[in-house]
N, C-alpha and C positions, 0 to 999 in steps of 0.2 A: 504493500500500500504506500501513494505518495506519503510521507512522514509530515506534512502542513499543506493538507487538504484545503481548498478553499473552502468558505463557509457560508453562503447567504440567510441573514436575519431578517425575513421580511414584520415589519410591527406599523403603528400609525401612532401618533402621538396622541389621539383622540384617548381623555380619560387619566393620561399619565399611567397606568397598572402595564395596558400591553407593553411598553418603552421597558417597565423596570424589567417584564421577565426575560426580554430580550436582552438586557443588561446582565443579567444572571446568566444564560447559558452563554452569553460571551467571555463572562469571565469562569465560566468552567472548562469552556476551551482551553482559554489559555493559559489556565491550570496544568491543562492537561499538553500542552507545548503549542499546542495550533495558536499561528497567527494570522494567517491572513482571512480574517473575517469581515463581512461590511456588514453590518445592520442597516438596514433604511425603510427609512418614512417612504412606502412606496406609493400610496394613498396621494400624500403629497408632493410626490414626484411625479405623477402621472397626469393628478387630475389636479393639479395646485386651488383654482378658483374653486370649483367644487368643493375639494377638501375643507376651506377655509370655511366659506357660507354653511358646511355642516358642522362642523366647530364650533362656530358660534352659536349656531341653531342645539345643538349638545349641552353649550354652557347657559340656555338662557334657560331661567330658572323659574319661570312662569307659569303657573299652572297648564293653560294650553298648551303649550310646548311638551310638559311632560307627558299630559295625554294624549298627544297626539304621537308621539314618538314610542310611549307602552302601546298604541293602537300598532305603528308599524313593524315595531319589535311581534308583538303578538301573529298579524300580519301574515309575514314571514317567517314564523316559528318551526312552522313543518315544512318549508322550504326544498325540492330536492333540483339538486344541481341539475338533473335533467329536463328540468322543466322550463319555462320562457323566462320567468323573474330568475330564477338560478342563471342562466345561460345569459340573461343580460348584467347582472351583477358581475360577473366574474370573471364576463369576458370585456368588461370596458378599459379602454388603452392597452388592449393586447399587441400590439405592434410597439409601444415605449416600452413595455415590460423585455419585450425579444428582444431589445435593443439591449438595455440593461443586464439581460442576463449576459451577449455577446458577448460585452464588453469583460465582466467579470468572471466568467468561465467559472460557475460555482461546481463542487462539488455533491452538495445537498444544499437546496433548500429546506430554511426551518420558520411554518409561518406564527406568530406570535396573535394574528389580528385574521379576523374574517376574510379577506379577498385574497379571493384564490387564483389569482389569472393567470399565475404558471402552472396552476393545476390544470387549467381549461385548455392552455397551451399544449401540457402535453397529453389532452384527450384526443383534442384534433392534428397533432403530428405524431405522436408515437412516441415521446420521448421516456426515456427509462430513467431518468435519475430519481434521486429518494427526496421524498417531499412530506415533511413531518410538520403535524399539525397542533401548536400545544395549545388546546383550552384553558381560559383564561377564567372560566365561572366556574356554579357549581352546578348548573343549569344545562340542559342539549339545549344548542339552537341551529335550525337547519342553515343557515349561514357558513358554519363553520364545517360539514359534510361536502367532501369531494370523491367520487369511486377512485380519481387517481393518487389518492394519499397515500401513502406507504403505511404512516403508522400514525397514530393518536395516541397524545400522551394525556391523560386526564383526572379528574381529581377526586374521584370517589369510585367505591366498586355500584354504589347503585348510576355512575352516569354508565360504565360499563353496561351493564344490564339493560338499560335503556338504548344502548348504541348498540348492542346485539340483536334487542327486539326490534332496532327500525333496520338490520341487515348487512350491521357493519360485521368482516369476521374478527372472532376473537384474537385472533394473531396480529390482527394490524393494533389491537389496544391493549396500553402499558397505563395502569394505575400507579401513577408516576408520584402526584401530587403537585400541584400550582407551585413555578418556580420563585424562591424570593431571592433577593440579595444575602450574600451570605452574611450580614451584620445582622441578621435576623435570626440569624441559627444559631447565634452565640450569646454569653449570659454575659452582663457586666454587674459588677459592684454598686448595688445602688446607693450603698453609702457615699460613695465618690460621687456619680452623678449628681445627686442631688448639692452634695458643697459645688459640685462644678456648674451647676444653674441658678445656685443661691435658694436655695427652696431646701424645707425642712423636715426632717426624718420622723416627725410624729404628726403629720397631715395626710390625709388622702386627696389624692389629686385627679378630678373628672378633665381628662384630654381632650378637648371639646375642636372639631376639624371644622371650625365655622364659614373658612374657605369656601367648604362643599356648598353649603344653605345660600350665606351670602345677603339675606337679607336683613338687615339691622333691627329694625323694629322686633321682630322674630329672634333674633341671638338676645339683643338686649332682656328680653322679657323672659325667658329661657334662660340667662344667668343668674336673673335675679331672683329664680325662683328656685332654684338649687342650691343655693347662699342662704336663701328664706329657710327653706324647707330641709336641705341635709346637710351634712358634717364634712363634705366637699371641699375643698378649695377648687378652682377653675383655671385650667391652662387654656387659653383662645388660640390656636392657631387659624391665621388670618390668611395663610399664602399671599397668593399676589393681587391681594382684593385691599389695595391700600386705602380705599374709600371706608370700607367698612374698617380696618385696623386704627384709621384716623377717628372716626368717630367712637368704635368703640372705647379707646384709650379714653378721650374726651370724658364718657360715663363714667367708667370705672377707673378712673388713674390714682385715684385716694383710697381703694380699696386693697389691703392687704393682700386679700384672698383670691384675689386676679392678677393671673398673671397675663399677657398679651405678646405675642409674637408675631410676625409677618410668618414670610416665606423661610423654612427651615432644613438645613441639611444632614440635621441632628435627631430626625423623628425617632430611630431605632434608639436611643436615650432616653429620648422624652415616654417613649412607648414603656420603658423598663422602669422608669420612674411613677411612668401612673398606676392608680387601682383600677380603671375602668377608663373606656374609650367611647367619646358617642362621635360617628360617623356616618357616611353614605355607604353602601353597602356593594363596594368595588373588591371584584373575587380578590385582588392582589392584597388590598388592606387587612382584607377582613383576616387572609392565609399569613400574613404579616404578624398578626394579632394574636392569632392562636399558636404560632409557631413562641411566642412570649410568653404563652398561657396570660392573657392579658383579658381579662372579661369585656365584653361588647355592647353596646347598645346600639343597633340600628335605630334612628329616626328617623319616622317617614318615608322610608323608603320609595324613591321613584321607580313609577312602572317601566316592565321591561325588565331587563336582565338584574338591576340591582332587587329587585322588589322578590325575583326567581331565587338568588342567592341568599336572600333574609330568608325568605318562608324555609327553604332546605336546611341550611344551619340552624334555626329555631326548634326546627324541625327534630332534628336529633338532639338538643339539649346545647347547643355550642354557644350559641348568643343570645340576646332577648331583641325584641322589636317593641318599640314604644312609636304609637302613632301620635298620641298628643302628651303633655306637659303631665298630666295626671298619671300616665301609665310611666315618662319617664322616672318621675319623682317617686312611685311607687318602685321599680327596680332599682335604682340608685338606693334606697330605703334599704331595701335586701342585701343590696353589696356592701351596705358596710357591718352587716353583720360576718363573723368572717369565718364560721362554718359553710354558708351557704357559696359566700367567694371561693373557698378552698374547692366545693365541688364543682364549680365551674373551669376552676383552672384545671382541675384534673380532667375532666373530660376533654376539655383541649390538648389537653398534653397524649393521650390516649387517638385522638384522630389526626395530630399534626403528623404531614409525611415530611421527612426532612432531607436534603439534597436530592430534590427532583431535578434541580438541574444538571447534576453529576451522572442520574439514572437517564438523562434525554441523550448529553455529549454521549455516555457509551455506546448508546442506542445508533449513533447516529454514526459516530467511527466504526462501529459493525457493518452497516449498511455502505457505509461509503468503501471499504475495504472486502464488501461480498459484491461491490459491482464493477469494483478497478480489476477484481479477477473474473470478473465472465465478460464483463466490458471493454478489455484492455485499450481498444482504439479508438474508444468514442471522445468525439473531437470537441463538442459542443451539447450544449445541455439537451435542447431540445431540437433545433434542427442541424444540420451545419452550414456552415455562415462566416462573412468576413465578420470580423471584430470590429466593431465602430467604437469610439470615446466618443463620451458623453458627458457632457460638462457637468461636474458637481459630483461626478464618480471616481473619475480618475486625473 
């Protein structure tokens, strides 16, 4: 086998979660010695304006938008790629993608994100190279089903069960578990933490991703009602929503028990540091979370895939879902009892799969190394072809 196989990460930035898992099996490549990997935004390489307008139609936090977007999510739920919406989905900018691939003569493709168009690619030419698909929820969504996948790596034995009853074979799927960053797999010293953020070891701390919500009225009224009502203190992370960081500061700057952050590179800290985490219910966070044994509260949940991945984790005992202020403050009530926390950390620690992305790289060195020997002269991924450069690749 060549000894630094090329590697292509297809992911979208949409969401931030796909970006980190592709981030994780990159750096278990090159763990494992492989360098020449590219990851890209191919979403945004392909279709840039599109990409964008869906972006922002994603971040708008509006009630119709969310329903409208659980309607298309639902929509295309049962999706199969052989059908008109499959076939147009996944073959759109198939011609920049054949470019793209030319150019970089991957080895395997590994996709991170729903569009498959080098799947589609190599249904209508033939091509044989390994085309690994890792699931990013906890949910099936016909989206991410292609018959030329090689193998599926996924996050539970019941989506197994369900990717068998809709006819995938067992052999093409690896219950892998949702890849994180490896600073998620590792335990830190919370007594340090905490002196290294100035925060103090007899508090319990609600990590509040107010980011995700966004809208002020709604976090303000929502902090103050967990300062009211429990034994909380509040970390606000703000991301890059300085509108709301500005004003929130503004409420609460005199208050002890608030703490406020923007945009953070320190979450796996802050994550070790809190008792409990209230968030959007993005497969990547949530696998982030349990991998910490770190208790959860979904709020609110938007339809559509996040709202798929609350019901399933609540489902077996893993997190709670608090639709309004009452049901939060009720759970948050219970975790600071801390028999009841101890059994939720444990059940997390009991379903957290850990280096799945070490289980995807071997997977995938197998395959690239069972096709370099029945393959040996294949020139080009999918068809063959001069090599063009492509600006912003090479």
């Amino acid at each position: 086998m060549n000894t630094d196989p090329k590697v292509l990460i297809v992911t979208s930035a949409f969401g931030d979660g796909h970006m980190k898992v592709a981030e994780a099996i990159e750096h278990s490549f090159r763990r494992q010695g492989i360098s020449r990997i590219t990851t890209l935004d191919l979403f945004a390489a392909v279709h840039p304006t599109l990409n964008e307008l869906s972006r922002r139609f994603y971040l708008n936090n509006t009630g119709y938008t969310q329903e409208f977007y659980g309607f298309l999510y639902t929509m295309t739920s049962k999706m199969r790629p052989e059908q008109f919406m499959g076939r147009l989905i996944h073959s759109m900018g198939k011609r920049k993608v054949q470019r793209i691939i030319d150019v970089i003569q991957p080895d395997i493709i590994i996709h991170t994100f729903p569009y498959l168009a080098a799947a589609e690619l190599a249904s209508t030419t033939g091509g044989r190279m390994p085309l690994f698909t890792v699931m990013t929820d906890y949910v099936v969504h016909g989206r991410w089903l292609h018959p030329q996948t090689t193998k599926y790596f996924i996050a539970s034995e019941s989506m197994k069960a369900t990717l068998m009853a809709a006819g995938i074979a067992e052999e093409k799927l690896v219950v892998s578990g949702i890849p994180i960053r490896e600073a998620f797999e590792q335990t830190q010293d919370r007594g340090a933490l905490l002196r290294k953020h100035g925060l103090h070891g007899d508090r319990q701390y609600l990590l509040l991703a107010a980011g995700a919500y966004g809208v002020l009225s709604d976090i303000s009224s929502l902090i103050k009602r967990v300062l009211l009502q429990s034994s909380f203190d509040v970390i606000v992370l703000c991301g890059n929503n300085h509108k709301l960081r500005t004003a929130t500061v503004e409420l609460f700057q005199e208050n002890p028990r608030v703490h406020i952050l923007g945009y953070t590179e320190e979450m796996q800290e802050l994550m070790c540091i809190a008792s409990c985490l209230l968030t959007k219910a993005g497969g990547i966070t949530l696998t982030e979370a349990m991998a910490l044994a770190l208790p959860v509260i979904v709020y609110r949940p938007l339809p559509g895939q996040e709202a798929g991945n609350a019901e399933w984790l609540s489902g077996h005992h893993l997190i709670e879902i608090a639709r309004n202020e009452e049901q939060l403050i009720e759970q948050l009530q219970r975790l600071e009892h801390m028999a009841y926390r101890e059994e939720r950390e444990q059940h997390m620690r009991v379903f957290s799969r850990k280096s799945a992305s070490d289980a995807i790289v071997t997977e995938a060195l197998e395959a690239i190394k069972l096709r370099q020997s029945s393959v040996p002269a294949v020139k080009s991924m999918l068809v063959e072809g001069q090599a063009k450069t492509i600006h912003g690749y090479y």
